[in-house]
C-alpha positions as CSV (number, residue, x, y, z in Angstrom):
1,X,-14.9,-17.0,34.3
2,X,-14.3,-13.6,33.2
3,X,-12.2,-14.8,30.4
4,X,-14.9,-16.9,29.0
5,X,-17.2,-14.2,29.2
6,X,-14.7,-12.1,27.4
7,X,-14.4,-14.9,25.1
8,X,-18.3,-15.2,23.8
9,X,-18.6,-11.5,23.6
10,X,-15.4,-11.6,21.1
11,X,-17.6,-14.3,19.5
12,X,-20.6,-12.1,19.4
13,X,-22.6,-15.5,21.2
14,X,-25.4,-13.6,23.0
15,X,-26.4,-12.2,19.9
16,X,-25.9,-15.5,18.1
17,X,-28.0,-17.0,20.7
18,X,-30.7,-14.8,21.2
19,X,-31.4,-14.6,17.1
20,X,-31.4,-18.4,17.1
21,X,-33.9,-18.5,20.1
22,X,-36.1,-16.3,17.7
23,X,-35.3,-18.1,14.3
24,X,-36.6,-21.4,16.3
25,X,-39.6,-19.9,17.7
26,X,-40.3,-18.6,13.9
27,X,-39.8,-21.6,12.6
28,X,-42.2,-23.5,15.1
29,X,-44.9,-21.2,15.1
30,X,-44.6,-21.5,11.1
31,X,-44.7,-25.4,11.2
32,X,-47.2,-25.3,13.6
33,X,-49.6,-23.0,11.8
34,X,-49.5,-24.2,8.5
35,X,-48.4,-27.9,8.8
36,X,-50.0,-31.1,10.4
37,X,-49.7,-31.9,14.3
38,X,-47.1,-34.0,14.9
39,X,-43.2,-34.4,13.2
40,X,-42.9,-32.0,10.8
41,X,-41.4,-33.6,7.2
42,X,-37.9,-33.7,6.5
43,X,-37.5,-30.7,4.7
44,X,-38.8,-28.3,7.4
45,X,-36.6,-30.0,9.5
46,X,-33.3,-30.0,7.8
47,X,-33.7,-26.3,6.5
48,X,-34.3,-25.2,10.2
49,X,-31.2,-27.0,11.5
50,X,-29.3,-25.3,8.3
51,X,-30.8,-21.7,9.7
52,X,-29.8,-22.8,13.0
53,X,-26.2,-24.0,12.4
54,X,-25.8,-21.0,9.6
55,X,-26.4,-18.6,12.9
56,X,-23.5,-20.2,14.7
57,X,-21.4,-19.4,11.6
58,X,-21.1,-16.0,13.0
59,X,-19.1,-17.1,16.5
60,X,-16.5,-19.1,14.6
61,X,-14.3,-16.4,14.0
62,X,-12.9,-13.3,16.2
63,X,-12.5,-9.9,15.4
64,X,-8.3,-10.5,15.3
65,X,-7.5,-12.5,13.3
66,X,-3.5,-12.4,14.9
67,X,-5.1,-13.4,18.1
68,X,-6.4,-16.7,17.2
69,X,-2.6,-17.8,16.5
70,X,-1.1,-16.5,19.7
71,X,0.0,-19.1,22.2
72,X,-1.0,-17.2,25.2
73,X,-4.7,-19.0,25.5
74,X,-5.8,-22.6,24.9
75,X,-6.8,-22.5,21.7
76,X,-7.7,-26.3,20.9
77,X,-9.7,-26.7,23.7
78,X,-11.7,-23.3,23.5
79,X,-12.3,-24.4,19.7
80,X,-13.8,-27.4,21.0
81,X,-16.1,-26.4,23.8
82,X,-17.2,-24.1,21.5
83,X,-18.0,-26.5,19.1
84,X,-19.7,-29.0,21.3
85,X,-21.2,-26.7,23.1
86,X,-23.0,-25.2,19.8
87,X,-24.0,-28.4,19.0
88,X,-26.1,-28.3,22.5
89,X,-27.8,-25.4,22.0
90,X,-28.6,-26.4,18.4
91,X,-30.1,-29.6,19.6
92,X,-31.5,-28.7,22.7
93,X,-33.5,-26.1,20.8
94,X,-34.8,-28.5,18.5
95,X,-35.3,-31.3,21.0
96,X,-37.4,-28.5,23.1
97,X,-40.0,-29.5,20.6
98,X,-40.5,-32.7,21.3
99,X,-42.9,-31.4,24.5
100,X,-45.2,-29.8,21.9
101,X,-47.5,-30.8,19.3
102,X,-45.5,-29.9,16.8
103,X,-42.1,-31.3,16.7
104,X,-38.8,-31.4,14.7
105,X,-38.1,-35.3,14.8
106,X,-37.2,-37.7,14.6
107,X,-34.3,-37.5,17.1
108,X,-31.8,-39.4,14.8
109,X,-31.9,-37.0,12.3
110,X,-31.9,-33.9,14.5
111,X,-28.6,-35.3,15.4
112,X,-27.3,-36.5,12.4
113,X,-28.0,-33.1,10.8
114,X,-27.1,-31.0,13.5
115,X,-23.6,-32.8,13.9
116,X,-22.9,-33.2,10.4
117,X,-24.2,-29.4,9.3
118,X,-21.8,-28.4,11.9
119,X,-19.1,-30.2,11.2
120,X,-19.2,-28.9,7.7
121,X,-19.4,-25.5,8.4
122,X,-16.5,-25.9,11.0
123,X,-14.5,-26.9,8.2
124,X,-15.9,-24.4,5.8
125,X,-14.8,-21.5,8.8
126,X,-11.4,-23.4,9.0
127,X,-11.0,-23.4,5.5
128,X,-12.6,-20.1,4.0
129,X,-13.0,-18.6,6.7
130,X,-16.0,-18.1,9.0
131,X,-18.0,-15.3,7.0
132,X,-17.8,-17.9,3.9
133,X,-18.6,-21.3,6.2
134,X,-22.2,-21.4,5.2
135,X,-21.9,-21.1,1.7
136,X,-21.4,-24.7,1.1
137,X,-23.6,-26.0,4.1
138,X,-26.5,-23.3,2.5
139,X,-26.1,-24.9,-1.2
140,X,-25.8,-28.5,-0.5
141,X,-29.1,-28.6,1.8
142,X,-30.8,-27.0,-0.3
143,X,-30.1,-29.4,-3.1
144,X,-31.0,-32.0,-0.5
145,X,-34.2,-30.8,-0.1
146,X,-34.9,-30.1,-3.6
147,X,-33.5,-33.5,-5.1
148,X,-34.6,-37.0,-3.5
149,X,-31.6,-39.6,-3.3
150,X,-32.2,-43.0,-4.1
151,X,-29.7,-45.7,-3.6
152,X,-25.8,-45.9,-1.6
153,X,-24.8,-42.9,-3.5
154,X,-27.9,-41.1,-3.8
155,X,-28.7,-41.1,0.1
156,X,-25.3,-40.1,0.6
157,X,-25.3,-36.8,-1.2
158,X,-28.6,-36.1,0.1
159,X,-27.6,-37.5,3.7
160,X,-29.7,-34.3,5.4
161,X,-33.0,-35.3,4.0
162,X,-32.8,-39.1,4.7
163,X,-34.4,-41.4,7.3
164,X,-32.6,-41.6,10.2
165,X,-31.6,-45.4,9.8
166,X,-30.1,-44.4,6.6
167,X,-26.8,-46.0,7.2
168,X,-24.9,-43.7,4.1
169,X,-26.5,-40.6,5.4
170,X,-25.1,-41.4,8.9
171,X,-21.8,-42.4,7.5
172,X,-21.4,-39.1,5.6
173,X,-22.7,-37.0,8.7
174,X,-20.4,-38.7,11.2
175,X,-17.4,-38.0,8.5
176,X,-18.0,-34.4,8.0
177,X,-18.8,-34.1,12.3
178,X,-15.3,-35.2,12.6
179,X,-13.3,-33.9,9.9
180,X,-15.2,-30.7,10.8
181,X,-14.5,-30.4,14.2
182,X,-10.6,-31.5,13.8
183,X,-9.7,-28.6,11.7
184,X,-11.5,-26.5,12.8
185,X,-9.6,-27.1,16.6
186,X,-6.2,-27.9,15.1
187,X,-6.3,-25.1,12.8
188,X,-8.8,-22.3,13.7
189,X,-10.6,-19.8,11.5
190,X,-8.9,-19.0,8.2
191,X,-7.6,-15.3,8.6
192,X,-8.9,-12.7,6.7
193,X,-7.5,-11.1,3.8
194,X,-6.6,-7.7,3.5
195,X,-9.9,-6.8,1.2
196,X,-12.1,-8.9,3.8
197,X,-10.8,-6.2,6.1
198,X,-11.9,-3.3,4.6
């Protein structure tokens, strides 16, 4: 157990936690003050899950880089639990609101965009490394929200923003949930340059 604790204080997860506690409880007393009772629209909903997912961006990486490599821990299966269990704080936050009058719903897409924002940012952490992972996440969303899509190739580049029995959104979600998710666990957080040192 200690090691794990060691492990999310490395991460910096209480703090990660405790500012998405607040950014959720900012974001529902906004929705609830200035929108209808009820679901809130789709763009509320996706750009809280991106604020959500972009405060988890922060636990991806460690402070050592060179640690991350070493053998001596289990680094695949820390890289998941971490992942899955980021994804159940995301949601369970969201799905919180389902007991109130105001909720962020439907449940398909809280899933769908939780999964799929994650997954994406997983592979932007594994790939740029975790201070850069929500560049992309940030910049596609918001063209999600800003843009409606319209047919096969228009709900699938605006997957976030679509109903949740949109079949290409859930295809492109699921894709990027995986892919996500296996780099990020096969290959960690990309190190750090020299400069990103400094």
């Amino acid at each position: 157990m200690r090691g794990l604790t060691l492990y999310a204080r490395s991460r910096r997860v209480p703090a990660a936690l405790g500012a998405a506690v607040a950014g959720m409880a900012i974001a529902w007393l906004l929705a609830a003050a200035f929108g209808d009772k009820g679901e809130v629209s789709s763009t509320v909903l996706v750009l809280t899950v991106l604020l959500l997912v972009a405060v988890v961006t922060a636990t991806l990486g460690g402070p050592d880089d060179t640690l991350d490599r070493t053998a001596a821990r289990p680094w695949a299966w820390l890289r998941m639990s971490h992942l899955a269990t980021a994804l159940g704080c995301v949601l369970l936050l969201l799905l919180a609101t389902l007991l109130t009058g105001t909720r962020f719903g439907p449940f398909g897409s809280v899933i769908r965009d939780t999964a799929g924002l994650l997954g994406l940012t997983a592979l932007g952490a594994a790939t740029v490394g975790a201070d850069r992972s929500w560049f992309v996440p940030l910049g596609w969303t918001l063209g999600a929200a800003v843009f409606s899509g319209t047919g096969t190739a228009g709900e699938a580049l605006t997957w976030q923003a679509q109903a949740p029995g949109s079949r290409p959104a859930a295809v492109v979600a699921a894709v990027l949930a995986v892919a996500g998710a296996a780099v990020y666990v096969s290959r960690g957080p990309r190190p750090r340059t020299s400069s990103e040192n400094v």
